[in-house]
N, C-alpha and C positions, 0 to 999 in steps of 0.2 A: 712634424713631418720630416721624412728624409732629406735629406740635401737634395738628395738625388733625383727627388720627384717635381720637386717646387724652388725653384733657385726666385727667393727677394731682396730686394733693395730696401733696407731698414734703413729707417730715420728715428731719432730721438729730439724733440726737442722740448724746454722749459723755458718757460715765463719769464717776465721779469717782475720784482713784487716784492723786495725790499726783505726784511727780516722773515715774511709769509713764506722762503722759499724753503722752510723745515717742513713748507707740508709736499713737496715734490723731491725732497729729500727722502722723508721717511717713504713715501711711495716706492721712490729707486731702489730704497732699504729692501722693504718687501719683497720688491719683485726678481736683484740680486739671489736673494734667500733664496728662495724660489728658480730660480735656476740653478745656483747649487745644487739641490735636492736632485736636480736634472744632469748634473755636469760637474759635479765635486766643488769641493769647499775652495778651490782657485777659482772659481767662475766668476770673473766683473764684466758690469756695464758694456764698459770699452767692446768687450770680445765678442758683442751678439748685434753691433748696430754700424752700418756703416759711415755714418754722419750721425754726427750729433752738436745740436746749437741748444744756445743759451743767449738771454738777454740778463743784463743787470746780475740781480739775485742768480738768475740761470747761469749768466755767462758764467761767474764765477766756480758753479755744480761743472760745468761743462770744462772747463780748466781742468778743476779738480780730479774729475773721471777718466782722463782722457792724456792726461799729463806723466810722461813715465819715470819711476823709481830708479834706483841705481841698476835696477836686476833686468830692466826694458816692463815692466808690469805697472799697471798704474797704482798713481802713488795713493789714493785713497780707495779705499773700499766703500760702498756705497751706506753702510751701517758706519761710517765713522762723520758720514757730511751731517747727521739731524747735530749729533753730540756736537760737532763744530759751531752752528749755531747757537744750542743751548749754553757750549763755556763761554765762548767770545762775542756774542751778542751784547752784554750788558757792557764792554768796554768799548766798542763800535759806536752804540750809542749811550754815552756813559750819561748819566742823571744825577747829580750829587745830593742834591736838594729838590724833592718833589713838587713843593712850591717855588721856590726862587727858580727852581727848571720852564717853570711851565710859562714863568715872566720871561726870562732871557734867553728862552728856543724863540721866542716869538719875535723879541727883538731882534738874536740873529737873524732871523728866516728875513728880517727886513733889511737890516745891514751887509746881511752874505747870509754863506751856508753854516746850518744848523748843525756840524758838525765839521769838525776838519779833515776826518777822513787816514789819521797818521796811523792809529793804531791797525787799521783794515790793513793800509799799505804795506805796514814792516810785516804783516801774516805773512799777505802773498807776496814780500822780497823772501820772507823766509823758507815758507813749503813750494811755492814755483821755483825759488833761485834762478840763473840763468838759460831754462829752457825757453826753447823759441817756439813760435807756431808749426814750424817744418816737424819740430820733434814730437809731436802726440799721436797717440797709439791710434787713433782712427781720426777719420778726415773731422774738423770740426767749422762750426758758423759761427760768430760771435758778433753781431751787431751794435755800433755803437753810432755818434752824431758829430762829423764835423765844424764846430760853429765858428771856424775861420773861416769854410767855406761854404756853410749853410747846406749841407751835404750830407748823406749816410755814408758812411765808414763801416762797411762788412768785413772782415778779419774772417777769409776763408783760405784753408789750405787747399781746395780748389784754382783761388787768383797767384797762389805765390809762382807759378812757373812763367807767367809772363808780367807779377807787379813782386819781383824781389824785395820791396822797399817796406812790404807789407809784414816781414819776416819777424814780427816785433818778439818781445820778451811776452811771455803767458801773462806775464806778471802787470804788465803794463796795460796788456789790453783788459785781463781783469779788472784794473781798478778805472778804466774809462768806463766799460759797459755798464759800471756801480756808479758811478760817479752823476748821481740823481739830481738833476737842478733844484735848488734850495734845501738839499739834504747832504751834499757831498759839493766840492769846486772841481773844478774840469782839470784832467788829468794831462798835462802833457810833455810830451817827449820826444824823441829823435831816433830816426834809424840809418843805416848807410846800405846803399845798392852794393854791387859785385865792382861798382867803379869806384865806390869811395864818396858819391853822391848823398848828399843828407837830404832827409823826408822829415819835416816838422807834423807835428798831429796838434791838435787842439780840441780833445774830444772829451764827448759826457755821456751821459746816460743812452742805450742804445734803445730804449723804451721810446725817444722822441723819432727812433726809424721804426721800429718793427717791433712793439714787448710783446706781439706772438710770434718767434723768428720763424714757425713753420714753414710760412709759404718762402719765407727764405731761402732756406734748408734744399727745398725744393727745387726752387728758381736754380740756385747753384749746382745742383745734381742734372739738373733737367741743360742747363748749358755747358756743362763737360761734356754729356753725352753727344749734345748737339755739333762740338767741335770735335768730338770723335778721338778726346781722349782715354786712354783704358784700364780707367781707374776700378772700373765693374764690368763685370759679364752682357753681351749685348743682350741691350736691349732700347726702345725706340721713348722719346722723348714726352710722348702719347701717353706711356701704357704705362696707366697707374695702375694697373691690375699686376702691377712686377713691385710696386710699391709697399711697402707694409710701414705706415707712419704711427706714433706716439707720439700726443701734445701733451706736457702738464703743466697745468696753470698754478697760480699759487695762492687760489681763491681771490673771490670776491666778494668785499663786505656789502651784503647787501641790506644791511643794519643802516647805512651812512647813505641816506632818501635823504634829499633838499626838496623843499615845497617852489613850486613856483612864485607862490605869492612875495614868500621872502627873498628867494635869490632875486625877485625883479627889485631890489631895493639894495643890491652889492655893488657896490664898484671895485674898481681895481683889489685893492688891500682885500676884499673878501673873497674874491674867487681866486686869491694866492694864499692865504691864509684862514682857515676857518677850524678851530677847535684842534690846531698844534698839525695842520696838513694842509696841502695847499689842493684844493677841489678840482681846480680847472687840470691839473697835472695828474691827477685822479682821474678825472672823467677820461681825459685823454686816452692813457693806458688801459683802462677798462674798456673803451671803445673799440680801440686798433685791436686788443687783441681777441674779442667779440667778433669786428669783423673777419679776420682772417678764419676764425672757425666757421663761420657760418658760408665762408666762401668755399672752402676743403669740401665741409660737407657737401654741400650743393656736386660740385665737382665729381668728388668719389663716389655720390650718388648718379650722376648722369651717364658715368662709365661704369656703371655695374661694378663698381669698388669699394662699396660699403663699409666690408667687413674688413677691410685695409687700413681703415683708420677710425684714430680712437681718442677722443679728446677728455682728459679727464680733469676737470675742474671743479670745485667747490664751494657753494654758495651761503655763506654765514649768513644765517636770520634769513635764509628766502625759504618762503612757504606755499 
């Protein structure tokens, strides 16, 4: 439609779901393509959404989408994030030995994390380099977990005009919202205020706040308006019929059924470990972000907003 007829408030937001997020990758692919075909062969992400979050896996898509090049244009194209995970996946989680992997992921996963996380980290020192959250092409959410303060840690360019302290490196808050208890160690680092004031973080996976960041997304968009700053065209805090959202998840295995009979016989060790992945951190992320859909939809269905949002998710082995 016109601009001119129908003025929306777009939101974009992804999962969090660990190596899975090639399939909300290749989606973005697509759907890039696809507006090209509409708006020429420059058309990204960035340019058609006005928010965009990410958790974990996501965070990092959302980084990447949204993070700009030398030229102000974002620095990855959305056909270049699947190919991202396909090269550098196997050194992320590197495997030497199929069998001796499969003994000493397990030990780690009980001694620390299953992974150290350095090679992820030099990526994004490399392709973020020293952008900050102020500098990305459209507003972004990036959810992560304080566990110094037992607290969610949201990284929105929404809070930096009254929390400067927030203003971190892409790079940094990247590899917290990755940073997966018992798959990654907790990321942390330091920023300074406009005083000169240092801010410690001590953060991990942003899947223990929010791995569906939608109603995030939203909350954040829904409270600028509310403080009536004019970041968008008015409109009233109510009216999700101004709203136009996309969720994507990054599937869910629904191959990996536990029997009651047997989990009633796990203790500790098994609902953190069970066949090289830890259930209870599973279950979790599976749940939260189940519920945030099922609450949107409710929502955009009770305001006649339907056709406003759109969750698109994947369910391996469900029939």
């Amino acid at each position: 439609m016109s601009p001119d007829k129908v003025k929306l408030l777009t939101v974009l937001s992804i999962d969090g779901g660990g190596i899975r997020g090639i399939i909300p990758a290749t989606i973005l692919s697509f759907l890039e393509a696809k507006l090209q075909e509409l708006d020429g062969p420059d058309a990204r992400i960035a340019d058609y959404f006005d928010v965009v979050a990410g958790t974990s896996t996501g965070g990092l898509l959302t980084a990447m989408l949204t993070a700009p090049d030398t030229n102000g244009r974002p620095l990855f194209a959305a056909k270049d994030l699947a190919r991202f995970y396909i090269k550098h996946s196997p050194k992320i989680f590197r495997q030497k030995n199929l069998i001796r992997s499969k003994i000493t992921s397990k030990l780690r996963m009980v001694c620390g994390p299953k992974y150290d996380g350095k090679y992820l980290h030099g990526l994004l020192r490399r392709y973020l380099g020293d952008t900050r959250l102020d500098r990305t092409l459209t507003n972004v959410v990036i959810p992560t977990f304080d566990i110094a303060y037992l607290q969610p840690m949201i990284f929105s360019t929404f809070e930096l005009k009254h929390r400067p302290s927030q203003n971190a490196l892409l790079s940094d808050i990247s590899m917290s919202t990755s940073a997966a208890p018992t798959i990654f160690p907790p990321h942390y680092f330091e920023t300074k205020d406009q005083n000169g004031r240092r801010r410690a973080f001590n953060l991990v996976d942003g899947g223990l706040a929010a791995n569906n960041p939608t109603l995030c997304a939203m909350n954040q968009v829904s409270q600028d308006i509310i403080l009536g700053n004019e970041h968008f065209f008015p409109v009233k805090p109510e009216d999700y019929g101004k709203f136009m959202v996309i969720s994507l998840g990054c599937g869910s295995n629904r191959n990996r059924r536990y029997c009651s009979k047997a989990v009633a016989k796990w203790g500790v060790f098994n609902w953190l470990i069970k066949n090289g992945t830890a259930p209870i951190v599973d279950m979790f992320n599976s749940a939260s972000a189940d519920m945030v859909d099922i609450h949107l939809c409710v929502l955009f269905r009770a305001l006649r907003s339907s056709q406003n949002y759109l969750r698109i998710q994947a369910h391996h082995g469900h029939r």
